[in-house]
C-alpha positions in Angstrom: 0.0 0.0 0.0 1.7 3.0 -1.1 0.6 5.8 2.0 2.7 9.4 0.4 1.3 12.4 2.6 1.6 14.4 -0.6 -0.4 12.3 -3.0 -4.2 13.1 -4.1 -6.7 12.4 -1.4 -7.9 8.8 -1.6 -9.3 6.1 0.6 -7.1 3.5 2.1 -3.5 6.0 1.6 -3.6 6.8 5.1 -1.3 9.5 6.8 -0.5 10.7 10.3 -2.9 13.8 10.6 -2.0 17.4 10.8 -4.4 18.4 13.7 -2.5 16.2 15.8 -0.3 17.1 19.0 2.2 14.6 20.9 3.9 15.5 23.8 5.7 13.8 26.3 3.7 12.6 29.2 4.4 12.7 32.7 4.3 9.0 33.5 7.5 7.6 32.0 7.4 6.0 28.7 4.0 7.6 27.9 3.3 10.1 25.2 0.0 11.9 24.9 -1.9 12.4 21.3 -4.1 15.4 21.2 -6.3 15.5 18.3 -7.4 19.2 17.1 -10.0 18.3 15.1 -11.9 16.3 17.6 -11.0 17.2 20.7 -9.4 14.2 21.9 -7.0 12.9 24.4 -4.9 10.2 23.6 -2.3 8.2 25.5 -0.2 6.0 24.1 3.3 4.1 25.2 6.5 4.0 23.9 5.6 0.9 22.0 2.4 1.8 20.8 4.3 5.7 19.5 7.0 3.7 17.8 4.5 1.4 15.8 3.1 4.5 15.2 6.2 6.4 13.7 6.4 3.8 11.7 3.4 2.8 10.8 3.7 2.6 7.0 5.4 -0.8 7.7 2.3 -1.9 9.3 0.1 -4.0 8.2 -3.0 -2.3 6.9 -5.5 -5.0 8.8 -3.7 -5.0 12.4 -5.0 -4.0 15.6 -2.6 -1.2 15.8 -3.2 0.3 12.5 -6.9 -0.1 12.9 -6.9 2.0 16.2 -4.9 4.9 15.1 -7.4 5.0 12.3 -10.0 5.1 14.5 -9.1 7.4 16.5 -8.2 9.6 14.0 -4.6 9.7 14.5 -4.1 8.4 10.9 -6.6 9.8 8.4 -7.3 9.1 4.1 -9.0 12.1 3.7 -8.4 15.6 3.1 -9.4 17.1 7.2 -9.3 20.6 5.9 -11.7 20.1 3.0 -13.4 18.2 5.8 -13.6 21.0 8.4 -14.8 23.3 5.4 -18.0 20.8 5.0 -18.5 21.1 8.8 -18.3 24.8 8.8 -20.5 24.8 5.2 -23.2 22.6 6.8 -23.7 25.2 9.8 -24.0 27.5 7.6 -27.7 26.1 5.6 -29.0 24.6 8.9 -28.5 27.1 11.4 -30.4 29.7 12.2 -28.4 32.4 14.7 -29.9 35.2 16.1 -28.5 37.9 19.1 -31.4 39.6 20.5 -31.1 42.4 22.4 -34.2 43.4 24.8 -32.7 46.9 25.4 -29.3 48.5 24.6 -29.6 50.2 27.9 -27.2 48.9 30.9 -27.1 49.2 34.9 -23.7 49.2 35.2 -20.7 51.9 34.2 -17.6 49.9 33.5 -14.4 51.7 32.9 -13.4 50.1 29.6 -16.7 49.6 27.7 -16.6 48.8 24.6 -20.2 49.8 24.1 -19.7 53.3 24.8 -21.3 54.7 21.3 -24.5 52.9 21.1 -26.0 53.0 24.8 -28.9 53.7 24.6 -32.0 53.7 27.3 -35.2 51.5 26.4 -36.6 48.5 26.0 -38.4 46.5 23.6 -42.1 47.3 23.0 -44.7 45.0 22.2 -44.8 45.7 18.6 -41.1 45.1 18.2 -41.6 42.2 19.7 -44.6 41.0 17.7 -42.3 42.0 14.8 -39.2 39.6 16.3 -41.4 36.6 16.4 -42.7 36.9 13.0 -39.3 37.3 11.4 -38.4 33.8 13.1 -41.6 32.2 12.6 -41.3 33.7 8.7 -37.9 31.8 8.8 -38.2 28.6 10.7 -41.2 27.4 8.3 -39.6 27.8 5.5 -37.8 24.5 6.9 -34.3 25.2 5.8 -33.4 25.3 9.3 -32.7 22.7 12.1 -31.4 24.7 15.0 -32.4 27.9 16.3 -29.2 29.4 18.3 -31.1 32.2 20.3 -28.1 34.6 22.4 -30.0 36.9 24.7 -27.5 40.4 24.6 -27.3 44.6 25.1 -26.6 46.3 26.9 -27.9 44.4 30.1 -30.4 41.9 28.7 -32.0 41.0 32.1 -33.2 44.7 33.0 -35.8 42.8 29.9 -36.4 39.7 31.8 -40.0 40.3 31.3 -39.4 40.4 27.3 -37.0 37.4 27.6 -39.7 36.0 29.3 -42.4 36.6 27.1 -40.8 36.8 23.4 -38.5 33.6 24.7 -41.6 31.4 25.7 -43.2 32.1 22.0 -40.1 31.3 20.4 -39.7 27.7 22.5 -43.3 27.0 21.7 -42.8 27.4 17.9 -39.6 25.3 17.9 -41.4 23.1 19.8 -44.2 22.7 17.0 -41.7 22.7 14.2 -39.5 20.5 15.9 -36.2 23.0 15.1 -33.7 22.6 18.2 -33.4 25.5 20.2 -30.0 26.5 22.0 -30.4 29.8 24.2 -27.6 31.8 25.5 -26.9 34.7 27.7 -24.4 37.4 28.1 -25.2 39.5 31.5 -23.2 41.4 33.8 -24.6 38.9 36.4 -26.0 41.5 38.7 -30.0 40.1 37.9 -28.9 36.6 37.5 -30.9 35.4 39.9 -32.5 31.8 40.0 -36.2 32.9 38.7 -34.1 34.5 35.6 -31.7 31.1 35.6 -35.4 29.4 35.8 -37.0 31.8 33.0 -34.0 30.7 30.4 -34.1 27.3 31.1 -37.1 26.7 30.2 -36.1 28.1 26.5 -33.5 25.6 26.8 -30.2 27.3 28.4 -26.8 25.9 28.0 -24.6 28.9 28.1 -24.0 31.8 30.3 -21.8 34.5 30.2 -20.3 37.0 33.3 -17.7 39.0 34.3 -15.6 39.2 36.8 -12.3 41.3 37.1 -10.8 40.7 40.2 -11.2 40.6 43.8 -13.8 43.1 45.3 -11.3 45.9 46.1 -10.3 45.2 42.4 -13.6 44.4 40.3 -15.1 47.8 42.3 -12.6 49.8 40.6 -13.7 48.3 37.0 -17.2 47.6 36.9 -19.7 49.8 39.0 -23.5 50.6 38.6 -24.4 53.8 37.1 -23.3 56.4 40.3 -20.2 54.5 41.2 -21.6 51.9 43.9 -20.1 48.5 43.8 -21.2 45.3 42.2 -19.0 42.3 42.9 -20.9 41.1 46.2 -24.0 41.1 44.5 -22.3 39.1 41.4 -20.8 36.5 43.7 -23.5 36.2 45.9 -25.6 35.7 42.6 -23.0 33.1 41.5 -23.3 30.8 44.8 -26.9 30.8 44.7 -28.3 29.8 41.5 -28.2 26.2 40.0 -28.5 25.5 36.6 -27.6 22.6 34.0 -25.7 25.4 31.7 -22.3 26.2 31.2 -21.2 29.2 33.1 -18.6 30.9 32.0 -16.4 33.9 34.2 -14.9 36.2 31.7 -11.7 38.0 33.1 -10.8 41.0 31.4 -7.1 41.8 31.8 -5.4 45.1 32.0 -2.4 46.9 33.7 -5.0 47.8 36.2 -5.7 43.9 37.4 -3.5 41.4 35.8 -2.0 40.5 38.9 -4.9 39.0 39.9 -5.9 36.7 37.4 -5.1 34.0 39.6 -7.0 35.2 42.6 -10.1 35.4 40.4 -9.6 31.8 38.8 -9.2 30.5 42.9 -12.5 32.4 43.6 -14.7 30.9 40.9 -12.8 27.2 42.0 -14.7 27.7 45.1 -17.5 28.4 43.7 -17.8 25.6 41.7 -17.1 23.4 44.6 -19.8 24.6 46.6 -22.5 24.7 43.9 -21.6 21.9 41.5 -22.2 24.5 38.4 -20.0 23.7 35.4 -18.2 27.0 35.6 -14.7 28.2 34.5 -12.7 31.3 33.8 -11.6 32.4 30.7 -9.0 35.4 30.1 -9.9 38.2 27.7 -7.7 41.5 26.8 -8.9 44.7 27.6 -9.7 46.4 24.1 -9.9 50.1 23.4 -12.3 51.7 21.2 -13.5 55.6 20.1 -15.9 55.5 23.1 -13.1 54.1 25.8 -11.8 56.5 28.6 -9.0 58.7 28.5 -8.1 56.9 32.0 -7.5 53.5 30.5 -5.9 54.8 27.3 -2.4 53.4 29.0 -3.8 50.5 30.4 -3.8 48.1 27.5 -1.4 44.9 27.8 0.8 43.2 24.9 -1.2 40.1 23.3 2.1 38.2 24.0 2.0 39.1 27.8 -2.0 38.6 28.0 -1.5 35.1 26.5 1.1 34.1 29.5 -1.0 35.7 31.8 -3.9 33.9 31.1 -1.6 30.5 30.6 0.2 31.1 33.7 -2.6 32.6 35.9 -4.7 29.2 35.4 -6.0 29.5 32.0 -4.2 25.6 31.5 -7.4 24.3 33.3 -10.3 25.4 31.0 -12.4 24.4 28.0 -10.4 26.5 25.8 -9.9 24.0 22.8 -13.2 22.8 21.6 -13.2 22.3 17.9 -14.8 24.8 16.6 -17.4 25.1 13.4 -17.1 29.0 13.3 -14.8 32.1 14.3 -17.6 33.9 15.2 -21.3 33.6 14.5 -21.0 37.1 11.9 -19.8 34.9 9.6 -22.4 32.5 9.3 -24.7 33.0 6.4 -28.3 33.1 8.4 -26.9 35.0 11.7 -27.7 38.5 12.5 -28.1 40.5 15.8 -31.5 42.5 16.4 -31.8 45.5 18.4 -34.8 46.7 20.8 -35.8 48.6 17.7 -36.1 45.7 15.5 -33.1 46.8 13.4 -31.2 43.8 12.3 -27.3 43.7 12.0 -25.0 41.3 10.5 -22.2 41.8 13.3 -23.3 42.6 16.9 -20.3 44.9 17.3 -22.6 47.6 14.9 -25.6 47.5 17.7 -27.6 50.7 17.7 -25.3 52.5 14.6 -27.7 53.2 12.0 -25.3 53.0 9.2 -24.7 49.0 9.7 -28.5 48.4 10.1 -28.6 45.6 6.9 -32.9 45.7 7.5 -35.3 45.4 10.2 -37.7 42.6 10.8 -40.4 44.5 9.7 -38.7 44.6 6.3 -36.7 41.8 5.3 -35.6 44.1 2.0 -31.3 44.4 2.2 -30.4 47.8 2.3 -26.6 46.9 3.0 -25.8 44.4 1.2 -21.8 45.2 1.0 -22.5 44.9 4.8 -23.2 41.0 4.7 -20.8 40.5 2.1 -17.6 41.9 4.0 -18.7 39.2 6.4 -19.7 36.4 4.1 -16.7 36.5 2.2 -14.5 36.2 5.2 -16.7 32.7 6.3 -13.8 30.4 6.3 -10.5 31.2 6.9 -8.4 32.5 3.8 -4.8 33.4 5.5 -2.2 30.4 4.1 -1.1 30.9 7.9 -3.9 29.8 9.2 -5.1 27.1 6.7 -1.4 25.0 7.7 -1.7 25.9 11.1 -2.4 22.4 13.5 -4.8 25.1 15.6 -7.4 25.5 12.6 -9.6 23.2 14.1 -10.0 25.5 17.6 -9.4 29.3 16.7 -11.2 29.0 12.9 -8.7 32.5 12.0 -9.2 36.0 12.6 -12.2 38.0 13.3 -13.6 39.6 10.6 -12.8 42.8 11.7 -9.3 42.4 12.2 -6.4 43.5 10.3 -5.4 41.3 7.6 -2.1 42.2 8.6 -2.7 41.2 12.4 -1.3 38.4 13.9 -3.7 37.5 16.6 -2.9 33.8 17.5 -5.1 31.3 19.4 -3.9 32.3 23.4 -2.7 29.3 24.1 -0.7 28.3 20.5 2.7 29.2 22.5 1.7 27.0 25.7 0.4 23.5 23.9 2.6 21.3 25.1 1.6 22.7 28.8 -2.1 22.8 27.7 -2.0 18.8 26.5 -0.3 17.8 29.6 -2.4 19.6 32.1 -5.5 17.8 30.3 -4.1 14.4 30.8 -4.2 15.4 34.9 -7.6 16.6 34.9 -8.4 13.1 33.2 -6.7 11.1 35.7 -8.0 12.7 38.3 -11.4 12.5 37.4 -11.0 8.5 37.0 
């Protein structure tokens, strides 16, 4: 059996696959096989790893060969034509929507990125009579088999009651059509109590998003309500008291100001898992300036090489951070768009509230910006040749569309693999 990496794509020339990681383990004689494109942890011994450095003397039919197959470790296919069907496939059959009850918030954080388009109101009936019809309009055509629903602002619980309300219709007409619904949330976490927990649930939950910065004496600086008063107790307290079947993820968002203290915040959500059995982690993100940010944290900004260490070295080893992905972001898929309280509909939820992005409304499905949804559509699937060789395709999916070509934004933890993989493998055996 001839097996030549380089030749045409057919079945039965197999080759060891280029989304795959080995790094020494920490048992002797052990080597670990992460697989990108899956997601999975391998362990092998030094036997098994040398048949498998050599596998093109094995026999095609043997136990050996047959499980690195199967486990994806050798492949006959082309994986990135592969991941392109995957991403392709998302793209016709689901349906992705951010909604946004108000662009109005209760809080007054020092580094908001959402400066230009706050905005006080919520969404009135009509709007959300209008909301409905645009997704019952789109879920009987049947192209779709998943509804992604993302619940967004400003602070989308001061709209429980519309969340409530506009949610409960939309889980009754998946219901009927039998389209899967997936609901999110990103909130501040100040509401997040367990009657909200309760409300999205019952639209199917699975994902929630918060914020924490830092210790109290830390996050107070950062994040306050509108007159300054403080809002981690209320966050935490919110945190220890609600139970819920969704993830929960803690984002961190590191600056001059508090990247000491990554680690202290990663310790702090540790306990709280602990005490409330929520599946909840932290993840690291870099403090970002835009037109709207203060002259106060114009200096503040750290180096995307120093961020990734920090968030590597602070804890960031420990989380879900390399789930294959199907997207880089949910702008670039073909049938996603973000809605505001207004019923103006967006193709990137970074253009909430700013007229001149609006690419319609759900009143009127006519485009009006159609260069709008093109910038993103054309930047679907990764183009850079970087990125389409890189072994991290499979869990970054490129830049954002609204990067720089010229940017080199690599996944955080590209520089720390080795440490990731191994960390994994401890988390596994501990867990047995």
């Amino acid at each position: 059996m001839a097996v030549v990496p380089s030749a045409r794509f057919q079945p039965g020339n197999y080759f060891k696959s280029k989304y795959l990681h080995i790094v020494k383990s920490d048992e002797e004689n052990a080597w670990l096989f992460y697989q990108l494109l899956t997601g999975q942890l391998y362990r092998l011994d030094a036997d098994e790893k040398a048949l498998f450095d050599d596998f093109m003397n094995l026999n095609p039919g043997s136990e050996a060969f047959e499980s690195f197959v199967q486990r994806g470790l050798l492949v006959d296919y082309d994986e990135l034509e592969s991941l392109k069907t995957k991403h392709l496939r998302c793209n016709e059959e689901i349906f992705n929507l951010m909604i946004c009850p108000t662009l109005g918030c209760n809080f007054d954080c020092i580094y908001c990125t959402e400066t230009g388009n706050k905005r006080e109101g919520l969404m009135t009936a009509a709007v959300m009579e209008g909301v409905f019809n645009y997704v019952e309009r789109n879920l009987k055509s049947g192209s779709f088999k998943t509804l992604r629903m993302e619940w967004f602002g400003g602070e989308p619980l001061l709209g429980i009651h519309i969340i409530e309300k506009l949610g409960g219709r939309i889980k009754a007409l998946c219901d009927d059509l039998k389209v899967e619904l997936e609901t999110r949330i990103i909130t501040n976490g100040y509401l997040l109590n367990q009657k909200a927990v309760d409300i999205l649930e019952a639209q199917g939950l699975d994902f929630i998003e918060i914020t924490v910065d830092g210790p109290k004496e830390i996050h107070d600086t950062l994040r306050t309500l509108k007159g300054g008063s403080g809002t981690y107790e209320r966050i935490i307290h919110n945190m220890e008291n609600i139970r819920t079947r969704a993830e929960i993820r803690v984002n961190c968002i590191l600056s001059k100001i508090n990247k000491e203290y990554f680690r202290e915040v990663v310790k702090i959500i540790e306990d709280i898992k602990r005490k409330t059995g929520n599946h909840i982690y932290v993840i690291a993100e870099r403090m970002m300036l835009t037109a709207g940010s203060r002259e106060y944290v114009r200096d503040k900004v750290i180096g995307y090489e120093e961020y990734c260490r920090l968030f590597a070295e602070g804890g960031g080893l420990s989380v879900s951070d390399m789930k294959p992905k199907k997207w880089r972001c949910t702008g670039v898929l073909k049938n996603s768009f973000s809605i505001d309280e207004r019923g103006n509909v967006y193709k990137c939820n970074a253009f909430l509230g700013m007229d001149e992005h609006i690419v319609f409304t759900v009143f009127d499905e006519k485009i009006r910006n159609q260069k709008e949804i093109d910038y993103f559509l054309d930047r679907s699937f990764p183009g850079r040749a970087e990125c389409l060789a890189c072994k991290l395709l499979p869990v970054c999916m490129g830049l954002c569309p609204l990067d720089s070509e010229n940017s080199v934004v690599c996944h955080r933890l590209k520089n720390y693999l080795d440490a990731y993989v191994r960390n994994l493998a401890r988390e596994q055996l501990r867990k047995r």
